[in-house]
Backbone atoms as SQL, in Angstrom:
CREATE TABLE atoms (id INTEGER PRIMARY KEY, chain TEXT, resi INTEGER, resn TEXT, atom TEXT, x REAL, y REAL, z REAL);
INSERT INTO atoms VALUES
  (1, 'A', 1, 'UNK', 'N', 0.824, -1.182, 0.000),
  (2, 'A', 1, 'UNK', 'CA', 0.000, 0.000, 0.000),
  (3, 'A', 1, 'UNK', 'C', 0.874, 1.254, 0.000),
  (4, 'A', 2, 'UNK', 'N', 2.123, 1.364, 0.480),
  (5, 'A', 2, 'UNK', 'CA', 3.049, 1.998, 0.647),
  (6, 'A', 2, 'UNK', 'C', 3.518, 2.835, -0.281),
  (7, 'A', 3, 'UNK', 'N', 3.944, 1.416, -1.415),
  (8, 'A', 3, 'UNK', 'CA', 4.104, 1.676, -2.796),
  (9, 'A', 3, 'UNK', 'C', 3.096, 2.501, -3.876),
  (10, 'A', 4, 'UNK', 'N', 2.138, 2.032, -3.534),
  (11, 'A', 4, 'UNK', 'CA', 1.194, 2.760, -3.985),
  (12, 'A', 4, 'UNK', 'C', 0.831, 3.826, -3.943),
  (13, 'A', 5, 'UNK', 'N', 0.716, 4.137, -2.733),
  (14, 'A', 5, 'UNK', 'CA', 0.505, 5.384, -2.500),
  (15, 'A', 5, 'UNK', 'C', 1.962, 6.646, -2.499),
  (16, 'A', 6, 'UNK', 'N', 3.083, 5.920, -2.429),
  (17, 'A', 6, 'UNK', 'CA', 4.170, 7.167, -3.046),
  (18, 'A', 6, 'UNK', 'C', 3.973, 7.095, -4.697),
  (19, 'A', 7, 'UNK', 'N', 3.887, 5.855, -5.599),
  (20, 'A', 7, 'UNK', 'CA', 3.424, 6.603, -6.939),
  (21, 'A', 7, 'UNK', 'C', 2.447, 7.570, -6.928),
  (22, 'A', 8, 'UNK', 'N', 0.914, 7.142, -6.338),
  (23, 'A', 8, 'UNK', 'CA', 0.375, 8.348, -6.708),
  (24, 'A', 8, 'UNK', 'C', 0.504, 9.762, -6.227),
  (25, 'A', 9, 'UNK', 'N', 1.751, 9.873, -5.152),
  (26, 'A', 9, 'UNK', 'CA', 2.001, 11.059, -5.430),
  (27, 'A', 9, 'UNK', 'C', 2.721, 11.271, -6.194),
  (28, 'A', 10, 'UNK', 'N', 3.828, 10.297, -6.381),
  (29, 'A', 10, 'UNK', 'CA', 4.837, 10.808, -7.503),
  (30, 'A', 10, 'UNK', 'C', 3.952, 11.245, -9.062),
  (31, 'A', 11, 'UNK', 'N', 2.411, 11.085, -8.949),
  (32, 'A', 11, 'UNK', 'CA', 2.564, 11.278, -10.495),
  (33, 'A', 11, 'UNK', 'C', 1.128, 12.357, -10.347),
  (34, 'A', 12, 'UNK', 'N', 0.802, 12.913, -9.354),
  (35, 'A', 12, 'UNK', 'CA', 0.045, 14.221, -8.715),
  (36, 'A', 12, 'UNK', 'C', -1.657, 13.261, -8.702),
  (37, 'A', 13, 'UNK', 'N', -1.636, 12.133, -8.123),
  (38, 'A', 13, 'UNK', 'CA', -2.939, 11.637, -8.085),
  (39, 'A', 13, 'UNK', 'C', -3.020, 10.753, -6.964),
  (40, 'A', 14, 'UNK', 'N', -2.518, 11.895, -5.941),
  (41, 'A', 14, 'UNK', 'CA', -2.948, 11.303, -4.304),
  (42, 'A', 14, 'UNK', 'C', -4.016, 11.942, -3.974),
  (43, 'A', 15, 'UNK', 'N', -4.522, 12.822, -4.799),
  (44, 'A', 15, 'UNK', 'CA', -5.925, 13.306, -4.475),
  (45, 'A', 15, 'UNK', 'C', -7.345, 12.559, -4.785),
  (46, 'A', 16, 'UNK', 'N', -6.611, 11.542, -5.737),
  (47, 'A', 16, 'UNK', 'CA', -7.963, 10.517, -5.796),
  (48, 'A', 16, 'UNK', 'C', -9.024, 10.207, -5.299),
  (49, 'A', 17, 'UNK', 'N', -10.328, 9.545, -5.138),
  (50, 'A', 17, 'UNK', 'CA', -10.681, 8.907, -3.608),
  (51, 'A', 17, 'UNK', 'C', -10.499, 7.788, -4.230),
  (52, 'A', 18, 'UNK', 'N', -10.155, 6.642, -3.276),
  (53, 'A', 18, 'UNK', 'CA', -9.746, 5.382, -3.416),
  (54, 'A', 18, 'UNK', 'C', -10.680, 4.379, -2.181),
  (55, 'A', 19, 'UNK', 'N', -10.675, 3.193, -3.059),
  (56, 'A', 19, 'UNK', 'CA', -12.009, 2.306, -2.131),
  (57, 'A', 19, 'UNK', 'C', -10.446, 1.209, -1.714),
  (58, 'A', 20, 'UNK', 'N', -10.296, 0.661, -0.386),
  (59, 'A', 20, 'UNK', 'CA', -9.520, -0.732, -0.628),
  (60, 'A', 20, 'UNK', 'C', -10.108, -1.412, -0.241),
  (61, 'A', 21, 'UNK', 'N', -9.790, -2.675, -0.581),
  (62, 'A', 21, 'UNK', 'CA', -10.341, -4.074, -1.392),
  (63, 'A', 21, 'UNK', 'C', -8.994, -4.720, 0.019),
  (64, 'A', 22, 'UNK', 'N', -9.634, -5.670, 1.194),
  (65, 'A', 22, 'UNK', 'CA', -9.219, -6.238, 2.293),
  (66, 'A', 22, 'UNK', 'C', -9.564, -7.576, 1.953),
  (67, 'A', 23, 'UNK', 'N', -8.983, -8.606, 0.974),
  (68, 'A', 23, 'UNK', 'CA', -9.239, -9.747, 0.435),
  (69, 'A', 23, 'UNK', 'C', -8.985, -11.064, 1.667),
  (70, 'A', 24, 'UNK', 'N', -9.255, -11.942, 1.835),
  (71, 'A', 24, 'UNK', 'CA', -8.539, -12.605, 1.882),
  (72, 'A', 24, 'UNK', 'C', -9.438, -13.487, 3.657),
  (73, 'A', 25, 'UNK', 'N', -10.901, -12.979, 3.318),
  (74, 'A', 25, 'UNK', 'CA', -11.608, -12.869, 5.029),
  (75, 'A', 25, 'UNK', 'C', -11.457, -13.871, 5.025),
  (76, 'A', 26, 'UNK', 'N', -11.764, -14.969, 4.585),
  (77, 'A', 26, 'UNK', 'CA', -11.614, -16.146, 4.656),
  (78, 'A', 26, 'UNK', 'C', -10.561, -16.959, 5.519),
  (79, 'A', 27, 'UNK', 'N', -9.367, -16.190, 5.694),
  (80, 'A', 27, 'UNK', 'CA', -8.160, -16.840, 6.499),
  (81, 'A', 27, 'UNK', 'C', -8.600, -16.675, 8.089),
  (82, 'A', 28, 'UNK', 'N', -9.597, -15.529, 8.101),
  (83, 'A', 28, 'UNK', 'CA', -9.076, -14.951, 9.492),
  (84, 'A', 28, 'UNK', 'C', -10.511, -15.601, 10.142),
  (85, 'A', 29, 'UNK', 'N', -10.725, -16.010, 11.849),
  (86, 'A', 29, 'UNK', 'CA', -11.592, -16.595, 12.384),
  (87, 'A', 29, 'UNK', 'C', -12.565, -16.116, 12.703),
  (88, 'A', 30, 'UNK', 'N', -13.863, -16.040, 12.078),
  (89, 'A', 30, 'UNK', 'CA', -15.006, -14.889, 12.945),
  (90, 'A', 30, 'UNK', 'C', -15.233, -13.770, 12.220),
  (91, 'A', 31, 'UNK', 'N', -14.965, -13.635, 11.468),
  (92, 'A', 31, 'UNK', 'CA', -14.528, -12.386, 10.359),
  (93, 'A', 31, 'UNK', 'C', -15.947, -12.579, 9.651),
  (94, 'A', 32, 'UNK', 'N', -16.572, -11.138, 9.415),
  (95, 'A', 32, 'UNK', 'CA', -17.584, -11.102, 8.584),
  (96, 'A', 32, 'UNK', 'C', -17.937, -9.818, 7.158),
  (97, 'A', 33, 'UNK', 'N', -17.891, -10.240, 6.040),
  (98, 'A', 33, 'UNK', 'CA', -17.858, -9.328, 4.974),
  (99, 'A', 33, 'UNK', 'C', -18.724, -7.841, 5.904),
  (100, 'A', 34, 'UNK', 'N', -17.685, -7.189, 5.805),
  (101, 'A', 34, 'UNK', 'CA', -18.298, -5.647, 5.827),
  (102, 'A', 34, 'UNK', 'C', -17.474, -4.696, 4.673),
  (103, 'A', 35, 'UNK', 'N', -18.690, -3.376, 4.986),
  (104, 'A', 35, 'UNK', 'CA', -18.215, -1.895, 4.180),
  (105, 'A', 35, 'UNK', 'C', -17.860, -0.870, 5.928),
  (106, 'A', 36, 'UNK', 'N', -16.364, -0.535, 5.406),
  (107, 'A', 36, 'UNK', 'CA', -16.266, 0.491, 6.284),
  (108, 'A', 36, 'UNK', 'C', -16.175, 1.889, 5.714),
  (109, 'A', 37, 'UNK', 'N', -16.841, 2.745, 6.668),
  (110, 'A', 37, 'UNK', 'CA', -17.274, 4.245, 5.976),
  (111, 'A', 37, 'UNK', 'C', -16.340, 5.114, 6.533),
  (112, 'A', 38, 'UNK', 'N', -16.470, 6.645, 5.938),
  (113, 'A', 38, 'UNK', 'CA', -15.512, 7.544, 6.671),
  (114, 'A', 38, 'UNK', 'C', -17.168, 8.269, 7.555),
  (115, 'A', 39, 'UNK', 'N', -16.186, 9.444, 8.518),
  (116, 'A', 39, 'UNK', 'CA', -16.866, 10.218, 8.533),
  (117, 'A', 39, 'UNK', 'C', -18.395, 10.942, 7.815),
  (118, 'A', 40, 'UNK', 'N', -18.232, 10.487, 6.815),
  (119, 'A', 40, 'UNK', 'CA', -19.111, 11.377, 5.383),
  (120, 'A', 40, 'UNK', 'C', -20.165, 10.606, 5.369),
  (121, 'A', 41, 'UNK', 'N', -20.129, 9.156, 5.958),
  (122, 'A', 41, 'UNK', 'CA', -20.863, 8.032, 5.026),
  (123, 'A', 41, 'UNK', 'C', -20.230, 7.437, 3.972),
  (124, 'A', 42, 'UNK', 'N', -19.356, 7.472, 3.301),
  (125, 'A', 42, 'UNK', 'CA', -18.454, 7.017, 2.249),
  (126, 'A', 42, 'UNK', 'C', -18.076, 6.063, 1.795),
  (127, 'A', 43, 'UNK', 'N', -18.236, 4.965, 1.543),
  (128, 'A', 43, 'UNK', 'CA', -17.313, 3.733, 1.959),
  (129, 'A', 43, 'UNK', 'C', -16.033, 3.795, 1.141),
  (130, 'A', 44, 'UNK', 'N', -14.855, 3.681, 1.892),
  (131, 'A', 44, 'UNK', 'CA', -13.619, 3.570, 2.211),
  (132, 'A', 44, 'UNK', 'C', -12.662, 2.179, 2.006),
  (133, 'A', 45, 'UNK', 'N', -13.463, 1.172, 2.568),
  (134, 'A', 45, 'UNK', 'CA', -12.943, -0.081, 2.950),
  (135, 'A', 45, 'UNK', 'C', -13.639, -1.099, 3.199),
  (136, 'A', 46, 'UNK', 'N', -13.509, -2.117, 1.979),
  (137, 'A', 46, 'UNK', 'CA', -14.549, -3.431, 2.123),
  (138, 'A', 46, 'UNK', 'C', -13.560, -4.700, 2.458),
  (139, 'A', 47, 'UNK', 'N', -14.270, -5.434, 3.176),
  (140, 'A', 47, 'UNK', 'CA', -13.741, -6.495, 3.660),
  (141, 'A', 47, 'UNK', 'C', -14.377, -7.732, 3.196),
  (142, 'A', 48, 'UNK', 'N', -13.726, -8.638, 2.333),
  (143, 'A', 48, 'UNK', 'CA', -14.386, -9.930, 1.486),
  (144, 'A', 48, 'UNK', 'C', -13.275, -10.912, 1.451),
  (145, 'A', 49, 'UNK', 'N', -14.052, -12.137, 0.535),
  (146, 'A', 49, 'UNK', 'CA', -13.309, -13.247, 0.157),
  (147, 'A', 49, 'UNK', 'C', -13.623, -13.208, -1.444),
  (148, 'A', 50, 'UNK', 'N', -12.424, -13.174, -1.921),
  (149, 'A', 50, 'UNK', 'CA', -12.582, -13.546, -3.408),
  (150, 'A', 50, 'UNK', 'C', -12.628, -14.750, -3.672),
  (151, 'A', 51, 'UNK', 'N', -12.055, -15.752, -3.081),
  (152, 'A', 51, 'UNK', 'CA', -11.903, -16.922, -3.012),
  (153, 'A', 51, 'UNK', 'C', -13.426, -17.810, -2.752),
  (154, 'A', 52, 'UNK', 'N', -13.977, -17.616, -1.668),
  (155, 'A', 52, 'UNK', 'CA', -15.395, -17.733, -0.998),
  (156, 'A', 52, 'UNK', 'C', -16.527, -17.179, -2.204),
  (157, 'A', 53, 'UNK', 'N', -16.530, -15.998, -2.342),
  (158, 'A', 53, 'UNK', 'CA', -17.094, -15.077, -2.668),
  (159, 'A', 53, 'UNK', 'C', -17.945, -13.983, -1.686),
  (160, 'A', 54, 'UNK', 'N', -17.846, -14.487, -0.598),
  (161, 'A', 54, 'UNK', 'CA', -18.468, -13.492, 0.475),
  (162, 'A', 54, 'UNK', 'C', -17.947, -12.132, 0.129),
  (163, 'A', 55, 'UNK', 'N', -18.894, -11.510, 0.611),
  (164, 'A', 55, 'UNK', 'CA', -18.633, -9.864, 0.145),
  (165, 'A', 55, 'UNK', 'C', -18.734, -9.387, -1.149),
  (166, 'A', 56, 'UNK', 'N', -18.435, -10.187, -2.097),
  (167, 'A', 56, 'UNK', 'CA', -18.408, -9.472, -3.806),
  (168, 'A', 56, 'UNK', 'C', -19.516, -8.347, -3.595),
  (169, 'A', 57, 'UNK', 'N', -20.840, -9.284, -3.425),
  (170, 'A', 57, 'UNK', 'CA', -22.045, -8.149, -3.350),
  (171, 'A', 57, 'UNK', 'C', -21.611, -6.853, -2.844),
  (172, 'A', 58, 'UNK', 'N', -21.040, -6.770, -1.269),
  (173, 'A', 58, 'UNK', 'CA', -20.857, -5.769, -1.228),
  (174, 'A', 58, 'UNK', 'C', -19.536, -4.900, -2.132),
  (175, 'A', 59, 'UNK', 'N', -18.790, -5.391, -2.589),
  (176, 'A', 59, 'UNK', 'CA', -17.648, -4.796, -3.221),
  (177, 'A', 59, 'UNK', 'C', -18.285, -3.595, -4.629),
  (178, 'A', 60, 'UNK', 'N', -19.140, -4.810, -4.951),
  (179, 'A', 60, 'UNK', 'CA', -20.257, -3.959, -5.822),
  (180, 'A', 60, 'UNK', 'C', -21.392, -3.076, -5.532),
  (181, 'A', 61, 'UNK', 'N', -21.569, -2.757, -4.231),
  (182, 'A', 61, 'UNK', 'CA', -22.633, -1.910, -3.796),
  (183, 'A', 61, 'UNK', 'C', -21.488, -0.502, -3.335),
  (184, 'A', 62, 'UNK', 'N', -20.302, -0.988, -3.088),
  (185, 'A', 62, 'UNK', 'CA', -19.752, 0.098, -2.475),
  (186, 'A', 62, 'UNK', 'C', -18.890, 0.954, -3.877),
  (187, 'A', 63, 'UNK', 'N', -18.664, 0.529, -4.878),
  (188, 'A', 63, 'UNK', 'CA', -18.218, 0.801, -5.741),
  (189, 'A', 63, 'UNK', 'C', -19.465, 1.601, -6.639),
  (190, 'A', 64, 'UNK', 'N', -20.893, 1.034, -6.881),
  (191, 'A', 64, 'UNK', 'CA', -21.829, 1.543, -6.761),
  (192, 'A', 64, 'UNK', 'C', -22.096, 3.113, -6.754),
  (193, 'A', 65, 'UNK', 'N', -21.912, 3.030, -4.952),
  (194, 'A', 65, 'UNK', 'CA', -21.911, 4.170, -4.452),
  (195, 'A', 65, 'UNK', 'C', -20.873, 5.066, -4.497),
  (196, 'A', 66, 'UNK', 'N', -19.771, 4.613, -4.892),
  (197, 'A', 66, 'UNK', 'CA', -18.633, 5.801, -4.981),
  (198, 'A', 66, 'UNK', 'C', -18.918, 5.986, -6.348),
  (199, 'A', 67, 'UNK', 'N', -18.925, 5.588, -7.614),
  (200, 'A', 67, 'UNK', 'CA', -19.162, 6.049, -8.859),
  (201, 'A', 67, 'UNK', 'C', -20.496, 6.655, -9.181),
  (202, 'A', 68, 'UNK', 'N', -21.248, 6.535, -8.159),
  (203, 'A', 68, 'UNK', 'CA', -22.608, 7.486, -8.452),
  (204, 'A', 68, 'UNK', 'C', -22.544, 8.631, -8.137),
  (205, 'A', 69, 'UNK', 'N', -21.316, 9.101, -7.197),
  (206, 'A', 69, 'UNK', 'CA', -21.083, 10.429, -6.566),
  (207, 'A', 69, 'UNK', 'C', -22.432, 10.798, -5.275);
């Protein structure tokens, strides 16, 4: 994420808004697909299994909502 985020400043597009994608729920015990929001209502940060498929739905509701403005 690190990396990432010094390119997009290196190339003037840290002003983005950016959704991340927390793959991988499946490993961890008790863990349940969520959308995390900012302040705004926003969603920010989804938590899924690509593998499973848990969460896709939401990956697509939150993406949804950020491209609808």
């Amino acid at each position: 994420m690190e990396a990432v985020n010094t390119l997009m400043a290196e190339i003037d597009s840290d002003e983005i808004h950016t959704l991340l994608v927390m793959n991988k729920i499946d490993m961890l015990d008790d863990f349940v697909p969520r959308i995390d929001r900012n302040d705004e209502n926003v969603p920010i940060r989804v938590w899924l299994s690509a593998a499973s498929g848990e969460g896709i739905s939401l990956l697509y509701h939150a993406l949804t909502e950020r491209l609808s403005g």
